[in-house]
N, C-alpha and C positions, 0 to 999 in steps of 0.2 A: 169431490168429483164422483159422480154414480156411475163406477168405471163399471159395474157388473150387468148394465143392459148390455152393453158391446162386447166384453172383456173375454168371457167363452167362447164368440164366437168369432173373435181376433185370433185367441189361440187355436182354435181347431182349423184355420185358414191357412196359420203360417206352424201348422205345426207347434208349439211352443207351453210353457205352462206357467205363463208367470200370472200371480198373484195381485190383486190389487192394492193387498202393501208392498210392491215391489215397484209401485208408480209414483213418482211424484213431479207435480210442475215443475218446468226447468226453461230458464232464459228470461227474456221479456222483448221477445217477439210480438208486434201486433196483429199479423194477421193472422196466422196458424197458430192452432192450444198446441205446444209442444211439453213434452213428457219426459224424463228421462226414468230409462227402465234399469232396473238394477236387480240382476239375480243368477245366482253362484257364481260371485266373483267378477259377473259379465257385464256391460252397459250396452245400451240399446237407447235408442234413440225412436220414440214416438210419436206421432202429429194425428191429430184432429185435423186434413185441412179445407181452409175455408174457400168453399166454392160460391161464393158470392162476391169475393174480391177475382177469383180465378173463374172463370165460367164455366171453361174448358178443361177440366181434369184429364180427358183426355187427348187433350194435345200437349199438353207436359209428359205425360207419359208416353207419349209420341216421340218426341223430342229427347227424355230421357233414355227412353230406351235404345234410339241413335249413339247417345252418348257411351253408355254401356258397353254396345258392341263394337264403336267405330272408335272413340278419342283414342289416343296414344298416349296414357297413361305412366307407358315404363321410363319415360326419360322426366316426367314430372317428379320438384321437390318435396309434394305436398300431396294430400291423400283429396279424394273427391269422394262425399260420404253420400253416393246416390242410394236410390230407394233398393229394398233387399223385394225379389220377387213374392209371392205367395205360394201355397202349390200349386195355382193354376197357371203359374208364369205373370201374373198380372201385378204393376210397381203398385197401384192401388186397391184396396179393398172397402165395399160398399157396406156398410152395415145400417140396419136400420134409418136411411135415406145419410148418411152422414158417410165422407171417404177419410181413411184412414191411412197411413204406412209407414212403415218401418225402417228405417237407415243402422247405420252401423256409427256407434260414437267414437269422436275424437277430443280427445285432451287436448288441452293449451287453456288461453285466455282472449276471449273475445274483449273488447272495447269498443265505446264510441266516439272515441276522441282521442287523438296521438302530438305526442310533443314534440318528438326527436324526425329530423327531418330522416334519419336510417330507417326508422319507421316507415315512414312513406315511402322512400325506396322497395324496399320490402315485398309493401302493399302493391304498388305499381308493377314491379319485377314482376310476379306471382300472376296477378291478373293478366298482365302480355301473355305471359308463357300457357296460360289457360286457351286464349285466343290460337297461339303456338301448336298448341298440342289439337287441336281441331281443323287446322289450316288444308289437308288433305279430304275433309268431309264436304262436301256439294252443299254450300249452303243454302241452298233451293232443300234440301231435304228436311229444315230443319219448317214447323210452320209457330205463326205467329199465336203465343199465349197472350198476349194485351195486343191487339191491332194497332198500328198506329203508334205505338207507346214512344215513341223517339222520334218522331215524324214533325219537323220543327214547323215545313209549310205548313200539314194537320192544323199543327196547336196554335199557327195566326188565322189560319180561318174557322177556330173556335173561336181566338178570343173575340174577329171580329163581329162574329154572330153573338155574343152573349155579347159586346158593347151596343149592338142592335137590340137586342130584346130584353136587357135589365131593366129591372124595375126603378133601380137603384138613379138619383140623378147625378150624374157627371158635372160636380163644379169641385171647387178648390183643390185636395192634394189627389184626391180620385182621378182628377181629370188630369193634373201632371202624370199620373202614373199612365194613364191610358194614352197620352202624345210619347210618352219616352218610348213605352213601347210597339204603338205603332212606330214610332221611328224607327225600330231594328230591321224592318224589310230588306235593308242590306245584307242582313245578317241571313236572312231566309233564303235569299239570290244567290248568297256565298253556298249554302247550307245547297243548294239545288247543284250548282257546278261541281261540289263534290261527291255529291253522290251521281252524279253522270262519267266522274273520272273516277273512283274510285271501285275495287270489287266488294261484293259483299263476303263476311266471312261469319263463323261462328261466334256470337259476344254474349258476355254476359248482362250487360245493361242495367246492374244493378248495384254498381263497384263501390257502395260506400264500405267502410272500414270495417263495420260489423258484422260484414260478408266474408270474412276471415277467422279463421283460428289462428293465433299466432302461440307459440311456444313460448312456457312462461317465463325462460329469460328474453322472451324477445328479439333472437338471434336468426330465427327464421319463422316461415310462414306453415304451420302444420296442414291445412287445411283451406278449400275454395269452398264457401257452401251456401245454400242459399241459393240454388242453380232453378228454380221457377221461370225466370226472366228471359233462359236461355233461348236468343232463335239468332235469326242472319241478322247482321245488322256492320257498321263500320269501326272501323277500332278507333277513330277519335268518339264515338258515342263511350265506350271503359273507358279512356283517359280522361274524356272532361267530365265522367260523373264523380272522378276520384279530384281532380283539380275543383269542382266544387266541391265536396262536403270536406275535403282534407285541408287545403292547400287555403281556404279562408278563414281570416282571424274569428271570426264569429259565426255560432249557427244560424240557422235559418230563419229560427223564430225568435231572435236575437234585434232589440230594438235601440241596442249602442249604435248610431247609424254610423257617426264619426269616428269609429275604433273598426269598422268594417273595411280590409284591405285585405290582399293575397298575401300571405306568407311566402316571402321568396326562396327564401330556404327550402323551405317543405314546395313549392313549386317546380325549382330545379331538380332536385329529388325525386320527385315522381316524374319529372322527364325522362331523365338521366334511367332513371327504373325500365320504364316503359321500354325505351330504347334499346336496353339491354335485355330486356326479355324479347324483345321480339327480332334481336339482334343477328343479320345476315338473310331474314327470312319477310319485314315487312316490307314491301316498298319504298321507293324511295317519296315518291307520293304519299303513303301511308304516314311517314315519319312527320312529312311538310305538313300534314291533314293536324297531325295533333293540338297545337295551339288554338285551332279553332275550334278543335272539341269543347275547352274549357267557357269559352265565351258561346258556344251553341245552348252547352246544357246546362250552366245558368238564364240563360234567353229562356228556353224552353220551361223551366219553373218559375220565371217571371210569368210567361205568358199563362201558364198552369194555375198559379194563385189568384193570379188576377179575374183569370174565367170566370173562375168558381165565386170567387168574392160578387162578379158582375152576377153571378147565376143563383145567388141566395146562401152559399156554402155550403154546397150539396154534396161537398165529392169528399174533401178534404177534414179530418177533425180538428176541432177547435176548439178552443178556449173561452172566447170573446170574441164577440162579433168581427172586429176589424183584424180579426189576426191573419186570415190570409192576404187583406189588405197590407198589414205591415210585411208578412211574408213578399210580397211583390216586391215593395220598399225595400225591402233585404237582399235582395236577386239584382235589383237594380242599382243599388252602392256595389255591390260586387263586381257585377258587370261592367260596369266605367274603371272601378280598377282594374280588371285586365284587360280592359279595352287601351289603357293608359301603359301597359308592363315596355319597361322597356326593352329595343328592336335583341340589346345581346340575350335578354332573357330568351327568345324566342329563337335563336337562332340552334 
């Protein structure tokens, strides 16, 4: 890393004097270079981040700095590692056309994959209560860092415009994928009645597992992090992004079709969580909303792979040509099983 174009003039911004053996890569994050900074005694947490997946730097720090002055913090089990000012007050610093910033580090152990269904509890509990701890802030104040990013009608009249303008021709398993999913229009109708009954609140949007620190016996949640994502949005959009990546036997780019099902366990679990974090304080509507979160935002990365597969695989990184293709294939074995869960799971 040629930390020494930037590295002066990071520290003379944030005040500080660390050295450039005091940096080393840290995580495997894909969109931000993250860093972890180590000097007397101290960790620090540094990012490279990438404004080409985020456009908007400043409206994260928009958004951040909401959070800063407004979340209610003191009754949270878990630390929230937002960005440390500069001296100019500012979460970001520009340096040589690249933005930079600084957070404060937390110990435990991140994963991307959990066995024990207390896990998911956990995971669930932790992320309500994040919603929890914001439920007092105008979520009008907060604005959109991805437009659209959860917008499920959005994401059907993409895919129906890239089934219009692909190159690509629609026969054999392509064209089962593209009837299944047009068929979810119910799903979109459903998706439109709740968001005219329900309010918007504070969410994170981006509830996979590895948006956590967990403590490394595993007994609690140290940390919510990974907070980019944060604007208004509806609390079954956190539950069903956690009921997908958690609560399915298989990942996403997982080509076992017939070992693809919802873990009940870990299902229940993250109900049962959710419930109890947001416990006394979501609606009663809110609570009824969640089940359909799960079958929204797998709908919604169906519809999302498939776009992009119709669009050339512009958006999405791959491996092999068909892999957002099989990625669809994977969203849609999952989607039938919780379309399938049985009425007491749901209740």
């Amino acid at each position: 890393m040629n930390a020494l174009s930037w590295l002066s003039e990071l520290n003379e911004k944030y005040g500080l004097e660390i050295a450039e053996g005091e940096i080393r890569s840290f995580g495997d994050g894909h969109i931000h270079q993250t860093y972890l900074v180590e000097k007397d005694g101290q960790k620090l947490i540094l990012q490279r981040f990438n404004d080409k997946v985020f456009q908007r730097p400043d409206i994260i720090s928009h958004n951040h700095k909401i959070l800063i002055e407004k979340i209610n913090t003191i009754d949270l089990p878990f630390q929230l590692p937002l960005s440390i000012p500069n001296y100019e007050g500012e979460l970001f610093t520009k340096i040589h056309g690249n933005y930079f910033r600084i957070s404060p580090f937390v110990s435990g152990t991140c994963v991307n994959e959990i066995e024990k269904p207390e896990y998911a509890y956990l995971a669930a509990k932790s992320f309500a209560q994040f919603i929890v701890a914001g439920f007092h802030i105008p979520a009008d104040n907060f604005q959109e860092s991805i437009p659209g990013f959860n917008d499920l009608n959005l994401r059907y009249k993409q895919l129906l415009e890239a089934i219009e303008k692909t190159n690509r021709e629609i026969t054999g398993e392509l064209k089962k994928l593209v009837d299944f999913y047009l068929g979810q229009k119910n799903l979109v109708d459903e998706y439109i009645l709740w968001k005219n009954k329900l309010p918007l609140r504070l969410t994170h949007n981006d509830t996979k597992i590895n948006n956590l620190i967990f403590s490394e016996d595993f007994t609690k949640v140290n940390a919510v992090i990974d907070l980019d994502t944060v604007m208004a949005g509806y609390v079954f959009y956190d539950f069903g992004d956690l009921v997908r990546t958690v609560a399915c036997s298989e990942g996403e780019s997982s080509q076992n079709w017939e070992n693809i099902h919802v873990d009940e366990a870990k299902y229940i679990a993250l109900l049962k969580g959710f419930q109890d974090g947001g416990k006394g304080v979501f609606t009663h509507e809110e609570i009824r909303s969640l089940p359909f979160g799960g079958k929204m935002m797998t709908c919604i990365m169906g519809f999302r792979f498939l776009a992009d597969y119709l669009n050339g695989n512009i958006y999405y990184t791959i491996h092999y040509e068909e892999q957002n293709l099989h990625r669809a294939k994977n969203q849609m074995y999952l989607l039938n099983a919780l379309l399938k869960l049985d009425a007491w799971i749901l209740k």
